[in-house]
C-alpha positions as CSV (number, residue, x, y, z in Angstrom):
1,X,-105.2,-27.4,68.0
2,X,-106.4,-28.4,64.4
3,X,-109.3,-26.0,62.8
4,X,-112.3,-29.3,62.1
5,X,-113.1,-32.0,64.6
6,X,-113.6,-33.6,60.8
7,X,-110.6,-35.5,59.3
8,X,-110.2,-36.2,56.1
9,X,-109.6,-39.8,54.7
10,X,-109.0,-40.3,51.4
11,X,-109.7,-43.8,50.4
12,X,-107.4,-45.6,48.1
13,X,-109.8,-48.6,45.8
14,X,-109.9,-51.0,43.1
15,X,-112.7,-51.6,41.4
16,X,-114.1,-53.3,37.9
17,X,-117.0,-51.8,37.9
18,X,-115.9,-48.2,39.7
19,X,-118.4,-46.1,37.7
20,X,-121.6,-47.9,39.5
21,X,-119.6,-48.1,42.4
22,X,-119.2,-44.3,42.4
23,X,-122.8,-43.8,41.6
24,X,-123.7,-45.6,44.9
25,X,-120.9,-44.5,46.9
26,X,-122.2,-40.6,45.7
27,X,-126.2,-41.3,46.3
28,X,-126.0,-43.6,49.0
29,X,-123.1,-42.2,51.5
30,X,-122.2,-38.7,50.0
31,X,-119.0,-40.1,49.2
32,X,-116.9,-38.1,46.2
33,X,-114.8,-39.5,44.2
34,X,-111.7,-37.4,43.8
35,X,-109.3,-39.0,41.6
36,X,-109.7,-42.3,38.9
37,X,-107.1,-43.3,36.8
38,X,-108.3,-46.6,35.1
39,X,-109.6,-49.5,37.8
40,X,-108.0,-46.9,40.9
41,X,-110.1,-44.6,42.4
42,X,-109.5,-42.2,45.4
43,X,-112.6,-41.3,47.8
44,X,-113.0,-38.9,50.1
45,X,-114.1,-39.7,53.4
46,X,-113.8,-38.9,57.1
47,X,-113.3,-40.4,60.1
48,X,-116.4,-41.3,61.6
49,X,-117.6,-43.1,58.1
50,X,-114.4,-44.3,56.9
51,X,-115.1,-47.6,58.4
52,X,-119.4,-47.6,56.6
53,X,-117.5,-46.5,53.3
54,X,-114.8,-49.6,53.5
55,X,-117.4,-52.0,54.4
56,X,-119.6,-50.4,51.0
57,X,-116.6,-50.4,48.8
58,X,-116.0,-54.6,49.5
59,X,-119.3,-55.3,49.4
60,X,-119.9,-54.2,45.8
61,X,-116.8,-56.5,44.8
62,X,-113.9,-53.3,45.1
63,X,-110.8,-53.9,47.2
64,X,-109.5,-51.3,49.4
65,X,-105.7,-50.9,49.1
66,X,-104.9,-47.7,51.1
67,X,-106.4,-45.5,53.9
68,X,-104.6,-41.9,53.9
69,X,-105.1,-38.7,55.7
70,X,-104.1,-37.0,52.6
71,X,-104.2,-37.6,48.9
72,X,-100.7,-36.8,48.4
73,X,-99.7,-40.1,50.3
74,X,-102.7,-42.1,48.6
75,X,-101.5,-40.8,45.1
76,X,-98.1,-42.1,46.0
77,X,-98.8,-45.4,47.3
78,X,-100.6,-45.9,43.8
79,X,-97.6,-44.9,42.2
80,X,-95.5,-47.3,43.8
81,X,-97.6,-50.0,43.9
82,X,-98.0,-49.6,39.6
């Protein structure tokens, strides 16, 4: 049996604008940001808002490109993908 009824979701974007986007993401939802490399950024969710923070994340003009349960696969889906 796992230890949290909470899993993690790390949240794979693309934004232009990912610095407001992680000011609202922070203030709005509680979302952290947890690796950026340029226009890329990971989030940190779980999964009862994963779905809020995807809906959030398109409506401020990002594009969700992965949805992991760790950061290690998220990290290397970027890498691939670049």
């Amino acid at each position: 049996m796992k230890g949290s009824i909470y899993r993690k979701r790390y949240i794979l974007a693309y934004s232009e604008n990912g610095d407001e986007l992680d000011k609202y993401l922070f203030y709005s939802m509680g979302i952290k940001r947890k690796y950026r490399y340029k226009n890329y950024r990971i989030y940190l969710a779980n999964q009862f808002n994963r779905n809020n923070v995807i809906k959030k994340i398109e409506y401020h003009g990002g594009r969700v490109e992965y949805v992991s349960g760790t950061i290690k696969n998220a990290r290397r889906y970027w890498a691939v993908k670049s």
